[in-house]
ROFI-682790 format. One record per residue: residue number from 1; residue in one letter; x, z, y of N, C-alpha, C, O, CB in turn. Coordinates in Angstrom, 3 decimals, decimal comma. Each point is the difference from the previous one (the first is absolute). Glycine has a CB too. Layout:
% residues N
lomar=NUM | lumlum=A | n.xx=X | n.zz=Z | n.yy=Y | ca.xx=X | ca.zz=Z | ca.yy=Y | c.xx=X | c.zz=Z | c.yy=Y | o.xx=X | o.zz=Z | o.yy=Y | cb.xx=X | cb.zz=Z | cb.yy=Y .
...
//
This chain:
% residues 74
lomar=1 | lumlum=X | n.xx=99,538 | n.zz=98,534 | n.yy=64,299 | ca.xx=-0,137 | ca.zz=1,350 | ca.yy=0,455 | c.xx=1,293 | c.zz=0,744 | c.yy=-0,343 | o.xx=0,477 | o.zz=0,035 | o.yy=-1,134 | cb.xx=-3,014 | cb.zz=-0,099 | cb.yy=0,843 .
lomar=2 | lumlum=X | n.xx=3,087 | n.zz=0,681 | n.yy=1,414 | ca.xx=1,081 | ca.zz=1,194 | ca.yy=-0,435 | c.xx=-0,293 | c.zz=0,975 | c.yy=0,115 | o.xx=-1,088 | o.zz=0,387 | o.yy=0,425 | cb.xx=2,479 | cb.zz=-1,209 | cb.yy=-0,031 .
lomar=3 | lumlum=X | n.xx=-0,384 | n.zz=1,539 | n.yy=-0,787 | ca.xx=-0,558 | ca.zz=1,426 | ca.yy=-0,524 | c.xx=1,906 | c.zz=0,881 | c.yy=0,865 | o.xx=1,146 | o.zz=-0,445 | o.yy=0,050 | cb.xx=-3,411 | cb.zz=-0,403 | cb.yy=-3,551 .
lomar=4 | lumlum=X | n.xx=1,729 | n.zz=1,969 | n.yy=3,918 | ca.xx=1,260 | ca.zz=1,094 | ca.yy=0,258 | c.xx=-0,244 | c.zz=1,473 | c.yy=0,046 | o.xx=-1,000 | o.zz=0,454 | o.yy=0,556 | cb.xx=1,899 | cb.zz=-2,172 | cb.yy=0,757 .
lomar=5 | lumlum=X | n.xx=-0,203 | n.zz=2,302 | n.yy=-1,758 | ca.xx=0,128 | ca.zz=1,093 | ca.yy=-0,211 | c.xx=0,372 | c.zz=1,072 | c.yy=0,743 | o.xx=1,228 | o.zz=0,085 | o.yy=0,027 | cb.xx=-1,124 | cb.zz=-1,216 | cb.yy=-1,448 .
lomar=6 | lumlum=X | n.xx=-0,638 | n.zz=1,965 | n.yy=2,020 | ca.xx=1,269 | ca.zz=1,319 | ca.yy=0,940 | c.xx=-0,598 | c.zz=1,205 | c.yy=-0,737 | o.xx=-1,145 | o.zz=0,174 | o.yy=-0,419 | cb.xx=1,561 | cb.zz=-1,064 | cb.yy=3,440 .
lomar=7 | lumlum=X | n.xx=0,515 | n.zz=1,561 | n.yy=-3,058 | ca.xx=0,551 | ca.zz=1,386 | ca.yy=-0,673 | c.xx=-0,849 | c.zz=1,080 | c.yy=0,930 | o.xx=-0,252 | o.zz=-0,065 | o.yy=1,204 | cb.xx=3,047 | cb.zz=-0,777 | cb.yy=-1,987 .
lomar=8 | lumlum=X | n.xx=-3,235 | n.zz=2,101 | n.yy=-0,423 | ca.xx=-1,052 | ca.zz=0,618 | ca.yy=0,980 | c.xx=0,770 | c.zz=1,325 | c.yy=0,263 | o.xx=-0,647 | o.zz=0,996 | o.yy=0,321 | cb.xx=-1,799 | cb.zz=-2,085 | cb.yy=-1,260 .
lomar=9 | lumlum=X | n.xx=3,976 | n.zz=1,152 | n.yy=0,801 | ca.xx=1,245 | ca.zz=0,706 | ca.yy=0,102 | c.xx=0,581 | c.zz=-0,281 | c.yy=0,951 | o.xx=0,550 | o.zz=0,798 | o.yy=0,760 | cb.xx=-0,331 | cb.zz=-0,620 | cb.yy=-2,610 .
lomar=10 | lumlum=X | n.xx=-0,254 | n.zz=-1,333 | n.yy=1,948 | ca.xx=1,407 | ca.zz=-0,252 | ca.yy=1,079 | c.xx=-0,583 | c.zz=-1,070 | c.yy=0,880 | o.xx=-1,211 | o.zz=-0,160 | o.yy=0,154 | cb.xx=3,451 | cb.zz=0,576 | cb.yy=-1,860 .
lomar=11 | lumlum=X | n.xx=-1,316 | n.zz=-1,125 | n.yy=2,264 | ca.xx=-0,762 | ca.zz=-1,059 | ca.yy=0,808 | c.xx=0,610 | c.zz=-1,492 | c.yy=-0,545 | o.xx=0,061 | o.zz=-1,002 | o.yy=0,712 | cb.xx=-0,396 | cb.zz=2,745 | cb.yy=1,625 .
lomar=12 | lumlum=X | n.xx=0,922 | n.zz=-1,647 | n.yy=-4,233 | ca.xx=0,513 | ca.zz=-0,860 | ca.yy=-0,145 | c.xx=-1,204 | c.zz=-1,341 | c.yy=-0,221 | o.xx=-1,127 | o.zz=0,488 | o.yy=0,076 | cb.xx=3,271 | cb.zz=1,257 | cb.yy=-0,823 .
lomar=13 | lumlum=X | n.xx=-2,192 | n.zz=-3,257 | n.yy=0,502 | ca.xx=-0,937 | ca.zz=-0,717 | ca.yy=0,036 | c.xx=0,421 | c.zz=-0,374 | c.yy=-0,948 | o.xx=0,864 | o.zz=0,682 | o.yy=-0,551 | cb.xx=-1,641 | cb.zz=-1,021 | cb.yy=2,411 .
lomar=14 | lumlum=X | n.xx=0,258 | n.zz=-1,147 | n.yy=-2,565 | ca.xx=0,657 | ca.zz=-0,722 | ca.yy=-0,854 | c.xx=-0,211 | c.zz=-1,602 | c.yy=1,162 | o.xx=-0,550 | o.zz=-0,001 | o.yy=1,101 | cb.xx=-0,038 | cb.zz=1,719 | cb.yy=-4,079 .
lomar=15 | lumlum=X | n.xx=1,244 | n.zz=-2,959 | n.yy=2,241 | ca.xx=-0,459 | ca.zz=-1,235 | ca.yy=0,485 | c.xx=-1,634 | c.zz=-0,534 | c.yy=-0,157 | o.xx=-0,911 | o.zz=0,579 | o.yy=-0,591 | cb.xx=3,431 | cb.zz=-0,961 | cb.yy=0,076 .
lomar=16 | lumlum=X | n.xx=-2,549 | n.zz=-0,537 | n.yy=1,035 | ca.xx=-1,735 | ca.zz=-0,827 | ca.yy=-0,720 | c.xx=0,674 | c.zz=-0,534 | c.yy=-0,830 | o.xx=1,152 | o.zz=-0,421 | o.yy=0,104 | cb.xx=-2,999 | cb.zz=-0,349 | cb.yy=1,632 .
lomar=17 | lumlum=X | n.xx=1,013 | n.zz=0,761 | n.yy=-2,788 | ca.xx=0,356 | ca.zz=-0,077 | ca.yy=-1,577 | c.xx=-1,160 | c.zz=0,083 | c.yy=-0,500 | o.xx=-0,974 | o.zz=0,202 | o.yy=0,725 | cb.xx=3,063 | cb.zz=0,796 | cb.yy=-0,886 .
lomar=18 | lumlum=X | n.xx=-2,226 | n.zz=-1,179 | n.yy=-1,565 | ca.xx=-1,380 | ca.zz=-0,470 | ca.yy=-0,600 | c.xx=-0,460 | c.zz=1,630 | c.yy=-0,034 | o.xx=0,434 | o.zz=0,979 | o.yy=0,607 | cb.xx=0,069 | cb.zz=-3,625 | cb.yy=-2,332 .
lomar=19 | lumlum=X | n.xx=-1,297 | n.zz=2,520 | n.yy=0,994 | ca.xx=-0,854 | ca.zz=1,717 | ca.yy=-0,440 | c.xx=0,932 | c.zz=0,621 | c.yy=-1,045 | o.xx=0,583 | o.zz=1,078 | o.yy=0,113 | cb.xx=-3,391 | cb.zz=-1,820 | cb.yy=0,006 .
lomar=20 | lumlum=X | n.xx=2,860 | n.zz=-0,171 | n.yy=-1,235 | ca.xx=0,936 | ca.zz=0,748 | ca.yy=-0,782 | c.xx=1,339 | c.zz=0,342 | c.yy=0,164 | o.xx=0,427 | o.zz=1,015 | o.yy=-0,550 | cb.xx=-1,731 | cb.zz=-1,815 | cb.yy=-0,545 .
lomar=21 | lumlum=X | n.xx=2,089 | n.zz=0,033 | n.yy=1,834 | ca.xx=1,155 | ca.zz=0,630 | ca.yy=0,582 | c.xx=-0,008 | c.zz=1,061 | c.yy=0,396 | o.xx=0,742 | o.zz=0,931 | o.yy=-0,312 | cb.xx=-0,287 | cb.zz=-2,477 | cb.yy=0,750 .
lomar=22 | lumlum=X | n.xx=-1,572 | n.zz=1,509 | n.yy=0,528 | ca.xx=0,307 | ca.zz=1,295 | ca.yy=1,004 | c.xx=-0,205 | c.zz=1,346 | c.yy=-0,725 | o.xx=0,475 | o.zz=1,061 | o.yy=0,405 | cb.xx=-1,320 | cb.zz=-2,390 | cb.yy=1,678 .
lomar=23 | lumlum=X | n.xx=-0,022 | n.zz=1,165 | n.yy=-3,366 | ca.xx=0,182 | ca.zz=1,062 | ca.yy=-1,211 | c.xx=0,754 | c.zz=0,351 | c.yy=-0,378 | o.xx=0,262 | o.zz=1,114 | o.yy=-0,453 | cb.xx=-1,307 | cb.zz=-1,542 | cb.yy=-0,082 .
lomar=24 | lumlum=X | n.xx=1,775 | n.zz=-0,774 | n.yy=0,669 | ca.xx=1,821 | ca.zz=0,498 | ca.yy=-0,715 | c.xx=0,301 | c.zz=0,688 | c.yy=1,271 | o.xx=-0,317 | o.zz=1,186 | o.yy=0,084 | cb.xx=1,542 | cb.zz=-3,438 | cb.yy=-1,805 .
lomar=25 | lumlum=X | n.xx=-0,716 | n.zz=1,731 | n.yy=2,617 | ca.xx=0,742 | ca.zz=0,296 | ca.yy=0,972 | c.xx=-0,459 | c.zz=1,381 | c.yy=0,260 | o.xx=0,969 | o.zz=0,722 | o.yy=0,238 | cb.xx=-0,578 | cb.zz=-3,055 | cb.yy=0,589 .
lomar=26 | lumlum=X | n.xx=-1,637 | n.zz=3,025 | n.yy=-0,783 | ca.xx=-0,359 | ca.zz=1,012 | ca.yy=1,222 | c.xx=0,064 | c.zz=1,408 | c.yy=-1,979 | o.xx=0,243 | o.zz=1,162 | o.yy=0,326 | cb.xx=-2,717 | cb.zz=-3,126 | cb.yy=3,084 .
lomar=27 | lumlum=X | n.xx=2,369 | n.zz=1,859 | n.yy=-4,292 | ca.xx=0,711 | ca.zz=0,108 | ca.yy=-0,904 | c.xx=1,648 | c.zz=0,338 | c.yy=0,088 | o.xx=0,585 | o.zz=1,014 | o.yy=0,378 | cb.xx=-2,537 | cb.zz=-2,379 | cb.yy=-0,991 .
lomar=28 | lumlum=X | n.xx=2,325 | n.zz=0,396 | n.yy=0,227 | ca.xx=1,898 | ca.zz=0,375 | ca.yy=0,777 | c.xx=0,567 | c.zz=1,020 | c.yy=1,050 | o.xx=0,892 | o.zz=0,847 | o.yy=-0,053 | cb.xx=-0,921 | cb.zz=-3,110 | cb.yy=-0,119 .
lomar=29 | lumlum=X | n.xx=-1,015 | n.zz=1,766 | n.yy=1,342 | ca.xx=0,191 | ca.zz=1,004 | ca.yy=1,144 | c.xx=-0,461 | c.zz=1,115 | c.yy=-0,040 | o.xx=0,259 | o.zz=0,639 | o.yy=1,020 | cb.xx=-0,208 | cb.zz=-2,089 | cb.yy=0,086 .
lomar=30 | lumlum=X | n.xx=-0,721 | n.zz=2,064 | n.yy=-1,958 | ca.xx=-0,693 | ca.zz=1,402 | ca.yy=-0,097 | c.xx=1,189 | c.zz=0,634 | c.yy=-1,421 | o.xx=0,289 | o.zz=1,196 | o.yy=-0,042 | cb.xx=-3,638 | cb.zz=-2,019 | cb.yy=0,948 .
lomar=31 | lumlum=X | n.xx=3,838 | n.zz=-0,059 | n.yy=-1,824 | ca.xx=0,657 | ca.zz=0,517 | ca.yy=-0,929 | c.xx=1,490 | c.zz=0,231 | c.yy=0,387 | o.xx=0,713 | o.zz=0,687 | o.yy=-0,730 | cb.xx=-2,393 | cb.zz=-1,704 | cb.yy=-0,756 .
lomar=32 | lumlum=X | n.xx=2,197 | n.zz=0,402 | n.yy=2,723 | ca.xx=1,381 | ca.zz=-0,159 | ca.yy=0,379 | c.xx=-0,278 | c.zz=1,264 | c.yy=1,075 | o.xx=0,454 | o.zz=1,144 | o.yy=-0,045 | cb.xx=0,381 | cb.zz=-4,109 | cb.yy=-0,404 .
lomar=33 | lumlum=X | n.xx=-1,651 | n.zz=2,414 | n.yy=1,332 | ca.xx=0,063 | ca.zz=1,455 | ca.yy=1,531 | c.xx=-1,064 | c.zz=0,894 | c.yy=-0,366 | o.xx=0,168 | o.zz=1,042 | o.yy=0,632 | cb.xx=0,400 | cb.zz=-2,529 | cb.yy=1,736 .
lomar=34 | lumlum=X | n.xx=-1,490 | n.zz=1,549 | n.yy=-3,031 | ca.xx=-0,861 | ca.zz=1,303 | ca.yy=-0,416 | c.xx=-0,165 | c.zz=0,696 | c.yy=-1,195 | o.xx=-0,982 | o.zz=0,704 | o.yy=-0,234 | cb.xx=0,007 | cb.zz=-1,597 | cb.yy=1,615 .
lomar=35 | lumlum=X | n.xx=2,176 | n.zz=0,667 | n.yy=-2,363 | ca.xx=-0,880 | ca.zz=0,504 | ca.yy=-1,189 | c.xx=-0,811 | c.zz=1,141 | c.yy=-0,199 | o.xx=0,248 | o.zz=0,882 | o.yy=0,822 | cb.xx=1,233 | cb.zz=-1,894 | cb.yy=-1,538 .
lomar=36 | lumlum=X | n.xx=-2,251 | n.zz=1,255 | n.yy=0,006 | ca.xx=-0,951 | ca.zz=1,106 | ca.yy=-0,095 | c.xx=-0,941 | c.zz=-0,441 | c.yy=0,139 | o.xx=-0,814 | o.zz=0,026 | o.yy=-0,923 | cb.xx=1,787 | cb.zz=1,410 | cb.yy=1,506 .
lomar=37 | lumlum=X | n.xx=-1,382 | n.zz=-2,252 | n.yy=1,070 | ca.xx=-0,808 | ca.zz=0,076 | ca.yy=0,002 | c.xx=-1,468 | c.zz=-1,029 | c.yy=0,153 | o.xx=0,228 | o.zz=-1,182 | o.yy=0,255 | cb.xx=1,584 | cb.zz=2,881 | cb.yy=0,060 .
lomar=38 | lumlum=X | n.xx=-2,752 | n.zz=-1,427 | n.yy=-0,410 | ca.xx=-0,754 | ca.zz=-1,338 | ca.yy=-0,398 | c.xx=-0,498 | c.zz=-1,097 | c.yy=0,869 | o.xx=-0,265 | o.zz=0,326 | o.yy=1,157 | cb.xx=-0,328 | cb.zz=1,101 | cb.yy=-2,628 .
lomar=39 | lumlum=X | n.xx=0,418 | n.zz=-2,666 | n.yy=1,129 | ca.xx=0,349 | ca.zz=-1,414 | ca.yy=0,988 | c.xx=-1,208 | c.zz=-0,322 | c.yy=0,996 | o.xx=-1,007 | o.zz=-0,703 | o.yy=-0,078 | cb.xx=2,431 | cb.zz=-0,504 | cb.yy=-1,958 .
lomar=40 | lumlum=X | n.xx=-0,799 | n.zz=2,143 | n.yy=3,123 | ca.xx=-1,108 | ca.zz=-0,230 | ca.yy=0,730 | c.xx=0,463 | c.zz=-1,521 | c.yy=1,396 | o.xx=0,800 | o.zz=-0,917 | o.yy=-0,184 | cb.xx=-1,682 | cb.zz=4,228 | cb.yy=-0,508 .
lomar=41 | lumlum=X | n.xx=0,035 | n.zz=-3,047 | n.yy=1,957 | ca.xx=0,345 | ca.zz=-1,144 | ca.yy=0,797 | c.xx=-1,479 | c.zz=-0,709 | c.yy=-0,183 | o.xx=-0,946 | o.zz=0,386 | o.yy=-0,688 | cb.xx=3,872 | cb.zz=-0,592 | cb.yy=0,293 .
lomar=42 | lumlum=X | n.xx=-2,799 | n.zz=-1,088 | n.yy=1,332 | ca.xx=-0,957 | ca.zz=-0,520 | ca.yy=-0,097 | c.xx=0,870 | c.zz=-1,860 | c.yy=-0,061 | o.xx=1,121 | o.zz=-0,315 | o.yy=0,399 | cb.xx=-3,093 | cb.zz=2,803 | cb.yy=0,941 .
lomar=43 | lumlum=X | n.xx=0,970 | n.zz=-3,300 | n.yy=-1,947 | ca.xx=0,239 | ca.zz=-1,640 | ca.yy=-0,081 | c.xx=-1,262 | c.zz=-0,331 | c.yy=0,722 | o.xx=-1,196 | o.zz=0,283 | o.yy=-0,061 | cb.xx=2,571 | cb.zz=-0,746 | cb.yy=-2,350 .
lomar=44 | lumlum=X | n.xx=-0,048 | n.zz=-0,729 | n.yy=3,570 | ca.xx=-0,436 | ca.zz=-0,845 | ca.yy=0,864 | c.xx=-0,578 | c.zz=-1,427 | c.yy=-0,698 | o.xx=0,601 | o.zz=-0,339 | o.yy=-1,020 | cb.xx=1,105 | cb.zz=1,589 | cb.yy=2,663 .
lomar=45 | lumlum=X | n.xx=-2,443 | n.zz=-1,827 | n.yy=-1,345 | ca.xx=-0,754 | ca.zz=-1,395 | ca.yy=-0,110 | c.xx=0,403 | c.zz=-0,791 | c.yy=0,852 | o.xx=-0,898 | o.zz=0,344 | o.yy=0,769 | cb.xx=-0,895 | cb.zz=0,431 | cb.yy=-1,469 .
lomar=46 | lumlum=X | n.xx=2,209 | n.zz=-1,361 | n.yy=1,146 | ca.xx=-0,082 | ca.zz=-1,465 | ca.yy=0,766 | c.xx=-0,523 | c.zz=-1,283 | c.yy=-0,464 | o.xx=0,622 | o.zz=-0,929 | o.yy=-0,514 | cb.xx=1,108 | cb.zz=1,818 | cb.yy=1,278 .
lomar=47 | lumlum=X | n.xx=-3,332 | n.zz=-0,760 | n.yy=-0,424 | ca.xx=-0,407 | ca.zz=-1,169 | ca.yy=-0,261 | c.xx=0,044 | c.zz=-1,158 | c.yy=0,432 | o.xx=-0,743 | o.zz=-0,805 | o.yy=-0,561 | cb.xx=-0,025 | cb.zz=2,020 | cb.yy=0,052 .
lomar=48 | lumlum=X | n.xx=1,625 | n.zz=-1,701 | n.yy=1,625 | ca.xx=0,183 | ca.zz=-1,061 | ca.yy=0,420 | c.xx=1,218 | c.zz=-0,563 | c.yy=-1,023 | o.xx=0,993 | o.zz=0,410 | o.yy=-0,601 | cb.xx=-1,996 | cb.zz=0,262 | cb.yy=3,109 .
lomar=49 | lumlum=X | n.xx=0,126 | n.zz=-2,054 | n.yy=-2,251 | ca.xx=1,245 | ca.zz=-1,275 | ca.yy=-1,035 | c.xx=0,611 | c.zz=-0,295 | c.yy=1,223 | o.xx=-0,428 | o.zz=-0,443 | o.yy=1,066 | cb.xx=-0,893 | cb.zz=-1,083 | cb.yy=-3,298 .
lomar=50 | lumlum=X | n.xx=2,823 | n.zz=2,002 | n.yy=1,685 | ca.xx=1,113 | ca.zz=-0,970 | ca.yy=0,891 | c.xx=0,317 | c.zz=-1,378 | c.yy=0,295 | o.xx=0,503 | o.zz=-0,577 | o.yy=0,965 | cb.xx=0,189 | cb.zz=2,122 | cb.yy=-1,628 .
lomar=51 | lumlum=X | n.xx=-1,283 | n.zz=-2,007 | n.yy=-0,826 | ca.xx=0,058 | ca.zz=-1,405 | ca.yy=0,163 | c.xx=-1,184 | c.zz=-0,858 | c.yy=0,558 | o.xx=0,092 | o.zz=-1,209 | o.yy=0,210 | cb.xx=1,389 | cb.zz=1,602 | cb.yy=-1,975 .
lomar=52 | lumlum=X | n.xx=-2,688 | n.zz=0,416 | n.yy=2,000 | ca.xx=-1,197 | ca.zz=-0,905 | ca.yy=0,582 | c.xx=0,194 | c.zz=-0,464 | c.yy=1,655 | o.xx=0,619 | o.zz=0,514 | o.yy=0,931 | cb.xx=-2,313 | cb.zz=0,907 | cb.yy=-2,725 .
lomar=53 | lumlum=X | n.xx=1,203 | n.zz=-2,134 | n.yy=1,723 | ca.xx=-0,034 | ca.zz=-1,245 | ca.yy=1,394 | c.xx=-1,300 | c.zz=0,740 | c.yy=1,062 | o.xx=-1,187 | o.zz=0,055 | o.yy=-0,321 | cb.xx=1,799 | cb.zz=-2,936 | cb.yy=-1,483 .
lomar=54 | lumlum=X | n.xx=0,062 | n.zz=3,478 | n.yy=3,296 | ca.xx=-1,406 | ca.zz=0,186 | ca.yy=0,258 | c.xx=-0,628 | c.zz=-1,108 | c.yy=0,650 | o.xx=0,517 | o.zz=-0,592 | o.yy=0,948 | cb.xx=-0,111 | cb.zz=2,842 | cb.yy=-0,828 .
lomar=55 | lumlum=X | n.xx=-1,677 | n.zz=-2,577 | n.yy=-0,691 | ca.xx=-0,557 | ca.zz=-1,194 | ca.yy=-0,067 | c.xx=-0,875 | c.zz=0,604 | c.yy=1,375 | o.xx=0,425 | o.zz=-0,800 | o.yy=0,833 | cb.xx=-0,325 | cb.zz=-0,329 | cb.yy=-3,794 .
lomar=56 | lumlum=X | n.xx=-0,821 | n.zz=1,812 | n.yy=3,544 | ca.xx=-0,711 | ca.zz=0,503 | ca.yy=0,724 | c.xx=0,895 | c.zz=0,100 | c.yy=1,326 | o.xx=-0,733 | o.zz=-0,044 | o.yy=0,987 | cb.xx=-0,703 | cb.zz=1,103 | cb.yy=-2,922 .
lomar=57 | lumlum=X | n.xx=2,653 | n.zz=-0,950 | n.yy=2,232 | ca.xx=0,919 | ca.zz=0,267 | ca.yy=1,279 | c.xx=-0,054 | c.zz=-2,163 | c.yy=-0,213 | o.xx=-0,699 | o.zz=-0,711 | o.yy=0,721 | cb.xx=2,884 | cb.zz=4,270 | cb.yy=-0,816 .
lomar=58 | lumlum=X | n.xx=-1,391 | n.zz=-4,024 | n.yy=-0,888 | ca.xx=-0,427 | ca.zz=-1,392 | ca.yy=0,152 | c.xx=-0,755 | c.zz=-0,499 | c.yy=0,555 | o.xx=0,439 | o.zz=-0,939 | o.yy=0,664 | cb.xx=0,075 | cb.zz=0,987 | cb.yy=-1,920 .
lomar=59 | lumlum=X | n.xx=-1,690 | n.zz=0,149 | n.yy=1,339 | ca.xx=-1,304 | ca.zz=-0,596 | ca.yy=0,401 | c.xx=-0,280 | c.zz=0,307 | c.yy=1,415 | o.xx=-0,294 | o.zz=-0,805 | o.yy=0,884 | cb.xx=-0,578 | cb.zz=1,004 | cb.yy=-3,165 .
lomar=60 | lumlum=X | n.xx=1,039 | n.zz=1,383 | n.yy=2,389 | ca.xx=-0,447 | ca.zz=0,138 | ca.yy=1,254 | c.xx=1,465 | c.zz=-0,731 | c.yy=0,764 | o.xx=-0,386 | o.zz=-0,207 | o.yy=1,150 | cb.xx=-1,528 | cb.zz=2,682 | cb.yy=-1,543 .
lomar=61 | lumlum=X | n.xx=3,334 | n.zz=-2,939 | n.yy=0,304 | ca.xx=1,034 | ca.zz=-0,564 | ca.yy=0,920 | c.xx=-0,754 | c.zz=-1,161 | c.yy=0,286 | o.xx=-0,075 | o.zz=-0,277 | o.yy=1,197 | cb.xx=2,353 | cb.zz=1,169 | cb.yy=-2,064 .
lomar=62 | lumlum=X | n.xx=-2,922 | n.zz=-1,728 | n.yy=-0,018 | ca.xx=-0,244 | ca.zz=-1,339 | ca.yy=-0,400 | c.xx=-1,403 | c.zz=-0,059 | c.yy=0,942 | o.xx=-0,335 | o.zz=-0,957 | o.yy=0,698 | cb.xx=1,610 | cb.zz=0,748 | cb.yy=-3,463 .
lomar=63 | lumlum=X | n.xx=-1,977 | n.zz=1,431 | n.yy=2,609 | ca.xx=-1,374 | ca.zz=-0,581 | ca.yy=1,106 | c.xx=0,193 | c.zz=0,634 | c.yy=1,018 | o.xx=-0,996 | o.zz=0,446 | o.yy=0,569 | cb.xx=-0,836 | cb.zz=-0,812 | cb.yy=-1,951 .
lomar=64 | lumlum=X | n.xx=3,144 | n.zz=0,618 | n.yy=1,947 | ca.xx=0,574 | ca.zz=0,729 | ca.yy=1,509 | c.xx=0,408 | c.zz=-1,175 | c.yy=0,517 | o.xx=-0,219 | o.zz=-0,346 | o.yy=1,161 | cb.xx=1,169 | cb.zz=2,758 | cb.yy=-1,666 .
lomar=65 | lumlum=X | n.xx=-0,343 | n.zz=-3,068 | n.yy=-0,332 | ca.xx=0,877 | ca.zz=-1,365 | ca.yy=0,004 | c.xx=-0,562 | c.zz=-1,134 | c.yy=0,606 | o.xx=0,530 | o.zz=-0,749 | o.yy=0,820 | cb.xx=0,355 | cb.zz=1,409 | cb.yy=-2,778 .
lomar=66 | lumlum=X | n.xx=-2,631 | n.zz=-0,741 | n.yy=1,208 | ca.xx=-0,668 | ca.zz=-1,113 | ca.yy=0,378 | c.xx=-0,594 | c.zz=0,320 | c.yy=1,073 | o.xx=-0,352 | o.zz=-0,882 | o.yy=0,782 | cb.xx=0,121 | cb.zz=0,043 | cb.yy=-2,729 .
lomar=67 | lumlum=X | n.xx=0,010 | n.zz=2,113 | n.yy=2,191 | ca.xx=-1,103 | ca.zz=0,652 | ca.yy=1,532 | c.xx=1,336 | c.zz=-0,187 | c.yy=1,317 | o.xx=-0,108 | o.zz=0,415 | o.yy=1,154 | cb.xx=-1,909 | cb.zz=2,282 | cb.yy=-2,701 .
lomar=68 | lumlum=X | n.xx=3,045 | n.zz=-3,320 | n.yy=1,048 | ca.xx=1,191 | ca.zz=0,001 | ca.yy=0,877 | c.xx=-0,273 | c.zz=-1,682 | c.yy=0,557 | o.xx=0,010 | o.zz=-0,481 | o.yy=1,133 | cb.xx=1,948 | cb.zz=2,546 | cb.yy=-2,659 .
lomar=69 | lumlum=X | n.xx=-2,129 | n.zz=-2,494 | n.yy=0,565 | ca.xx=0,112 | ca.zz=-1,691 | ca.yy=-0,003 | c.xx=-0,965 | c.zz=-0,002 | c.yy=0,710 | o.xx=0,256 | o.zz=0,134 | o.yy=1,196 | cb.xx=0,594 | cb.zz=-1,137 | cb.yy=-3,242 .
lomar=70 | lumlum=X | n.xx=-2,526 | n.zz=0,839 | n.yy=1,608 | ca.xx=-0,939 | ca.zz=0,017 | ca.yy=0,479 | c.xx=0,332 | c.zz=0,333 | c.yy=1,488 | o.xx=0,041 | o.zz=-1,016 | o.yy=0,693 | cb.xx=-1,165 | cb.zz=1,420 | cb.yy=-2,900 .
lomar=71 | lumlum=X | n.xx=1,383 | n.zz=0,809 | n.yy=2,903 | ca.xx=-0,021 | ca.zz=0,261 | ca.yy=0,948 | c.xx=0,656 | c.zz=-0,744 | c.yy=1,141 | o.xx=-0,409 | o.zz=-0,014 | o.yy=1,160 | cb.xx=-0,028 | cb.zz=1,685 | cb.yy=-2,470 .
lomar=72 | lumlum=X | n.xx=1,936 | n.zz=-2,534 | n.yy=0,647 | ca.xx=0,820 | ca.zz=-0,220 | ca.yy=0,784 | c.xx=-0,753 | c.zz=-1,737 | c.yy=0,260 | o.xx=0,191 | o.zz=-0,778 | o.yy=0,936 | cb.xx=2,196 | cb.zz=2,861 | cb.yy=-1,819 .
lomar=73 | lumlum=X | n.xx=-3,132 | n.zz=-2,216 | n.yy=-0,161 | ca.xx=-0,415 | ca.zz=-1,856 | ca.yy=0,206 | c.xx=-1,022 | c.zz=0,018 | c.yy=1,179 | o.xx=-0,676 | o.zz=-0,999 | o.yy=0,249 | cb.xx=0,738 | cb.zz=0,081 | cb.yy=-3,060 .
lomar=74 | lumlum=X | n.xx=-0,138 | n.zz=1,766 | n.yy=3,343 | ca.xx=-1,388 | ca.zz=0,199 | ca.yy=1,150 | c.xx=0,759 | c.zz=-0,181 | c.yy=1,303 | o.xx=-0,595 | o.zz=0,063 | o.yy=1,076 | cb.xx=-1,090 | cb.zz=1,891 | cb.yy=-2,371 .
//
């Protein structure tokens, strides 16, 4: 899961990055371009794993694949 940050000041963002980074980071950016005032904005979630396999687009190529075969042996 990543995590990002945008500024509820500006339209700056941060990268996807863990949770605690983006503490730091959205931190920094309020103490460098806002001081005074307090850390607002909202953090993004991205729950998709980058690294997972979609196993479900697999399957359905694979039984498109065979309804192809099937069809053509007739």
């Amino acid at each position: 899961m990543a995590h990002r940050y945008r500024c509820g000041e500006c339209k700056f963002a941060t990268r996807w990055t863990t949770e605690s980074e983006v503490g730091d980071l959205a931190a920094a950016h309020y103490a460098e371009r806002h001081p005074g005032l307090a850390l607002g904005g909202v953090v993004e979630i991205n729950q998709k794993n980058p690294t997972a396999f979609p196993y479900l687009t697999v399957l359905g190529i694979a039984f498109l694949l065979l309804v192809i075969v099937a069809a053509c042996r007739r």
